[in-house]
C-alpha positions in Angstrom: 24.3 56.1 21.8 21.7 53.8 23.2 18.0 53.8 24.7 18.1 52.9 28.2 15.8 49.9 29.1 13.8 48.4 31.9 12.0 45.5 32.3 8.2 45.7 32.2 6.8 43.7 36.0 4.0 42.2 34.1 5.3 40.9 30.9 9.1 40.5 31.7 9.8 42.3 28.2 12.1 45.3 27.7 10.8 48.6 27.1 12.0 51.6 26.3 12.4 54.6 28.6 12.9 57.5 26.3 16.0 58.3 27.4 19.2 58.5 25.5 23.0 57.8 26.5 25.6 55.7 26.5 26.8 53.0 29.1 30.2 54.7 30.2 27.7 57.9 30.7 24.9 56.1 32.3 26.9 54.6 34.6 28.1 57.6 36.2 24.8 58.7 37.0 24.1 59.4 40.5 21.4 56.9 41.5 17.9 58.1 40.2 14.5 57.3 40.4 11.8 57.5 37.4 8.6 56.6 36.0 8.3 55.5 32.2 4.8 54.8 30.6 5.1 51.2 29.3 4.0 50.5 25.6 3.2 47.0 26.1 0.8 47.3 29.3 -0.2 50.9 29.3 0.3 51.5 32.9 3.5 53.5 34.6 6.2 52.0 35.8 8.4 53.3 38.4 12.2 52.1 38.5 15.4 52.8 40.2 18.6 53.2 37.5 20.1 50.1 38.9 17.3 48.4 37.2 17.7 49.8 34.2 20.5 49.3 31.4 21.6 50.6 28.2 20.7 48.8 25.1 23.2 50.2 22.1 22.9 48.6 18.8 26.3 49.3 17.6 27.9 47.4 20.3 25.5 44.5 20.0 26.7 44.0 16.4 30.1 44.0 17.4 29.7 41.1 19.9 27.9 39.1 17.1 30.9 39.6 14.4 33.2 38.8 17.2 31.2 35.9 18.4 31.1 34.1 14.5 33.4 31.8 13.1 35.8 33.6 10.7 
């Protein structure tokens, strides 16, 4: 399970959207619209899920142990 992310307009950092899933599942989501309250700016954003992606830990981890030398 991951967080899905967007990308705040005014400081170009990733912020979370409160919502929970996984990639395979989010991507089978019919196309959505939704606001998130940003943390960094304090101001709503509004954002289509083709904007949006899933950040999942696990999997980051894995791409780093696959990635090092052995």
């Amino acid at each position: 399970m991951g967080m899905v992310m967007i990308k705040c307009p005014q400081t170009g950092h990733a912020i979370p959207t409160g919502i929970k899933t996984d990639r395979e599942s989010f991507g089978r989501r019919a196309v959505f619209f939704s606001r998130t309250r940003c943390v960094i700016c304090h101001t709503d954003h509004a954002w289509f899920a083709r904007e949006a992606w899933v950040d999942e830990p696990s999997i980051r981890v894995q791409h780093r142990r696959a990635a090092a030398p052995a």
